[in-house]
N, C-alpha and C positions, 0 to 999 in steps of 0.2 A: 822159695817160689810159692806164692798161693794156691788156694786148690784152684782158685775161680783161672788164673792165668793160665795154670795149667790145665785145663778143661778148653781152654780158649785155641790153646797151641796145638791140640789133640784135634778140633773142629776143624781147624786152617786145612790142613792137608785131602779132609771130606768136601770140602765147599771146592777147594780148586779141582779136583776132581769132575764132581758136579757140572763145574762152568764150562772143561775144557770136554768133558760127553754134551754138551747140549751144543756145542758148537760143531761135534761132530758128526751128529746123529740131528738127520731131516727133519724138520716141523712136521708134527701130523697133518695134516690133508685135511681143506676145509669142505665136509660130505654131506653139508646143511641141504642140499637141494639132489644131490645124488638120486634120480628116483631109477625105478627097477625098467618102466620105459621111457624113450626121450620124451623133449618137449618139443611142438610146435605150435608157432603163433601165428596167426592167423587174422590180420588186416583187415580195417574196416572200409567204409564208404571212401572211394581218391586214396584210397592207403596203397602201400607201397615198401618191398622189402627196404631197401636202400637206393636213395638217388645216389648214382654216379659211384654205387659198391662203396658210398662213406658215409652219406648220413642215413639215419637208419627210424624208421618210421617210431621201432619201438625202442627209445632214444636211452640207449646203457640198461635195458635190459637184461638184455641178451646175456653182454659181458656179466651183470652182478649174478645172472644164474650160474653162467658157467664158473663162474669164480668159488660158485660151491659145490663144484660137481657134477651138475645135469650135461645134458648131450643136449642141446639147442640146433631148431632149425628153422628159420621164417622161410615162411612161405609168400609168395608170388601170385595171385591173383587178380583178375581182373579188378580197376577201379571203378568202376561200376557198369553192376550187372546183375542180375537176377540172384538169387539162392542157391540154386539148382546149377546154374551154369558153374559160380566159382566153388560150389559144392563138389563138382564133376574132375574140374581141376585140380584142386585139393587132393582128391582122392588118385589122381594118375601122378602127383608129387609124392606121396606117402609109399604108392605103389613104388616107387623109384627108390625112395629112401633104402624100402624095405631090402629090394634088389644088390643096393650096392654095397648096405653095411649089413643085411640082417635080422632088422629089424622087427619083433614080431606085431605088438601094438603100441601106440598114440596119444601121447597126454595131450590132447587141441585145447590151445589158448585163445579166446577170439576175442577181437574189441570190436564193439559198434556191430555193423553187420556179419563181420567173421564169427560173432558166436551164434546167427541163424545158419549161415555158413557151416562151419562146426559139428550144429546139430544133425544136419542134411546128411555128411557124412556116417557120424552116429549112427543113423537113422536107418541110411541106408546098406552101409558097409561095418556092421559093429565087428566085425573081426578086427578091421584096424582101429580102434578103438579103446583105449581104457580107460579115458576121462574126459569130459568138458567140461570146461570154464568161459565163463561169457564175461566181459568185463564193459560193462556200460552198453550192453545190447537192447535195440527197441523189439523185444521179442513180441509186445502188444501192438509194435507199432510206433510210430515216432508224428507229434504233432507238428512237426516243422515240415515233415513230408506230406502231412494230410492238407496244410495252407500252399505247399507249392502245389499239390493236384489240382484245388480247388480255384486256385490262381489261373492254372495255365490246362482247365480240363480240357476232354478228347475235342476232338473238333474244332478248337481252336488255332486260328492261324497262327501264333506264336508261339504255340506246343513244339509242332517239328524244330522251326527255328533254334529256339531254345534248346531243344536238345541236341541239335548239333552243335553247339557251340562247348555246351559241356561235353559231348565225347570227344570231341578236337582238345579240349582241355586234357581230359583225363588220358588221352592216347599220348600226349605230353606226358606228363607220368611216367605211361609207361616205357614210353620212348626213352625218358632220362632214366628209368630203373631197368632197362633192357628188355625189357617186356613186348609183346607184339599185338596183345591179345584183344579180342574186337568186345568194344566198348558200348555199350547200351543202357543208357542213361534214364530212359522210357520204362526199363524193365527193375531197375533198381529200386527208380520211384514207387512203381507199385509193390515194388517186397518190399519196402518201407513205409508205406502206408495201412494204418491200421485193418484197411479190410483184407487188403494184401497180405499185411503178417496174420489175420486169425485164419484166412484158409490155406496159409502154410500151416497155421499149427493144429490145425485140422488133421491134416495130412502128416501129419509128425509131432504126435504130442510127448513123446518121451519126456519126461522131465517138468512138464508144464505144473504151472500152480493150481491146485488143487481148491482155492478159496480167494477172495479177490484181493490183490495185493500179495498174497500168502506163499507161500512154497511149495516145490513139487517135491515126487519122490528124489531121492537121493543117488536112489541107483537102481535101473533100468537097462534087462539083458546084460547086464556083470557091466553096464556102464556109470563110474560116478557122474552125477550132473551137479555143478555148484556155478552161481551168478553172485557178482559186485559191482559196486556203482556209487556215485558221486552224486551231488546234491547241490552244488557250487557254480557259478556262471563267472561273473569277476571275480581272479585269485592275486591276479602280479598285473602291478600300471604296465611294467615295459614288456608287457606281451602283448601286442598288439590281434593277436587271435579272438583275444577276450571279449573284442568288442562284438563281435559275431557270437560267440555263446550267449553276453548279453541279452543283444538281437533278441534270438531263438528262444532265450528261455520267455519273452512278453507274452510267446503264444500259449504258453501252459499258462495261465492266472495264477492260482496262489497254488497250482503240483508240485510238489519239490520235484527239480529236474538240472541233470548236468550242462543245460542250453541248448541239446539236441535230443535228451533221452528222458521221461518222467522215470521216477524213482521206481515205481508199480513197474514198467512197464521193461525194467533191468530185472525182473525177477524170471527166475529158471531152476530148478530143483533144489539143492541145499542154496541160501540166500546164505553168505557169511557177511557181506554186509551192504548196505543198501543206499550210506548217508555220509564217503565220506568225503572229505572236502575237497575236491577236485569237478572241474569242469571236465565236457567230453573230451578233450585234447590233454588235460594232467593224467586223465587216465592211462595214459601210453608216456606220460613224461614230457609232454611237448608243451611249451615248444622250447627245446633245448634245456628241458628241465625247469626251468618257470614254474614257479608255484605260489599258493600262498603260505605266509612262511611258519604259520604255523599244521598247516597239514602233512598228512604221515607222507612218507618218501612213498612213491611207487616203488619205485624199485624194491625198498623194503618188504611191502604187499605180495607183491609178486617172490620174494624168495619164501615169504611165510605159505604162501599156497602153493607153490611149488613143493615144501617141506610138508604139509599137509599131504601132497601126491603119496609123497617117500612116504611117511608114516604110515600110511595106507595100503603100501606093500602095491604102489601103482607107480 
């Protein structure tokens, strides 16, 4: 017999070994997203946990964090409403959480106006707090709300009208996501309107940018503050959504802007990025994941900053 055969016949009995422990003994545990407090996300403008408890605003999210570990919890708030109002509720959910599992503080995820949202709680309750993320938020303000003020200002007989038609819309919403909560359409508009958002951030500048365009602090009363944001209007033909980001982005002229948010205007303490190819609706994965096909996964995004949290020892 040769040496090399016999070297070969000595290996056989290590290898099978080998295959029959690995079959017996658990996959290690995928702890990419694992952070030290949960998450929750936090809905923007008509946002909504899930219609009907199946589809779900922030579209396999959820699922790809938990799938590494984190403790995930959407939150439920008013579709549209002031800052302060779904700030208020936010903060009597978190109370709850705290209640039933434990919970000490809150990694807040917000898209669009969940992350002025977000801040409010920050702001005002930083106990429960140990990070915000703002994901496509018009913290400067949003030009697509400044041309609906301007369109339909005070005084106007087609102000009230108009707004009740969108709070009968948006209590839809809530009605299909179980929701009950009283709708005010009037007051969303002006916390989305730019003069609206500077005398929230007046009143709550934690985290603001420090230079224009630029970044704020990072972290503020033991809270991390980080914002990201897209740059893209049309991404996929058979998303019909796209034709409305479209729309919305004519009214910024040459801003970069995700069709309802300018680029500047996503910025909030650490900026991790500000450009990337998704419209206001890819930023949450909507709609039903649509995108263009060469931009990065959300879902992907969202497990790197969630893993960002964990790193952080947050």
């Amino acid at each position: 017999m040769s040496r090399l055969h016999y070297r070969r016949l000595l290996r056989a009995p290590l290898l099978l070994a080998c295959l029959l422990l690995a079959g017996v003994l658990p996959a290690s545990a995928d702890d990419y997203t694992r952070t030290r407090h949960p998450v929750v996300l936090v809905h923007g403008l008509f946002g909504f946990d899930a219609i009907g408890g199946v589809y779900g605003y922030w579209f396999g999210i959820p699922e790809a964090l938990r799938a590494g570990g984190a403790r995930v919890h959407v939150a439920q708030v008013a579709a549209t409403q002031s800052n302060e109002v779904r700030g208020e509720a936010l903060i009597d959910q978190l109370e709850h959480l705290q209640a039933l599992h434990g919970y000490g503080k809150f990694n807040l995820i917000g898209h669009s106006q969940g992350g002025p949202t977000a801040r409010y709680v920050a702001a005002v309750r930083p106990d429960l707090v140990a990070s915000m993320t703002s994901v496509g938020s018009p913290h400067a303000g949003s030009k697509v709300a400044d041309f609906v003020g301007t369109t339909l200002p005070e005084g106007s007989p087609l102000r009230p009208l108009v707004a009740s038609f969108v709070n009968a819309f948006a209590g839809l919403i809530g009605l299909l996501s179980g929701s009950d909560d009283t709708q005010d359409s009037l007051a969303a508009l002006a916390a989305l309107e730019s003069a609206g958002s500077a005398r929230f951030n007046a009143r709550y500048p934690q985290g603001a940018p420090t230079t224009a365009c630029g970044s704020g602090a990072a972290s503020v009363n033991g809270i991390r503050y980080y914002s990201l944001g897209g740059t893209s209007r049309g991404t996929h033909l058979l998303d019909a959504s796209d034709v409305a980001m479209v729309a919305g982005g004519l009214l910024f002229g040459g801003e970069a802007n995700d069709g309802l948010v300018g680029r500047c205007s996503s910025h909030w303490g650490q900026v991790i990025r500000d450009d990337y190819a998704w419209n206001h609706l890819d930023e949450v994965n909507q709609i039903a994941g649509l995108r263009g096909l060469f931009s990065s996964s959300p879902t992907s995004v969202y497990r790197s900053q969630v893993n960002r949290l964990k790193n952080a020892g947050l």
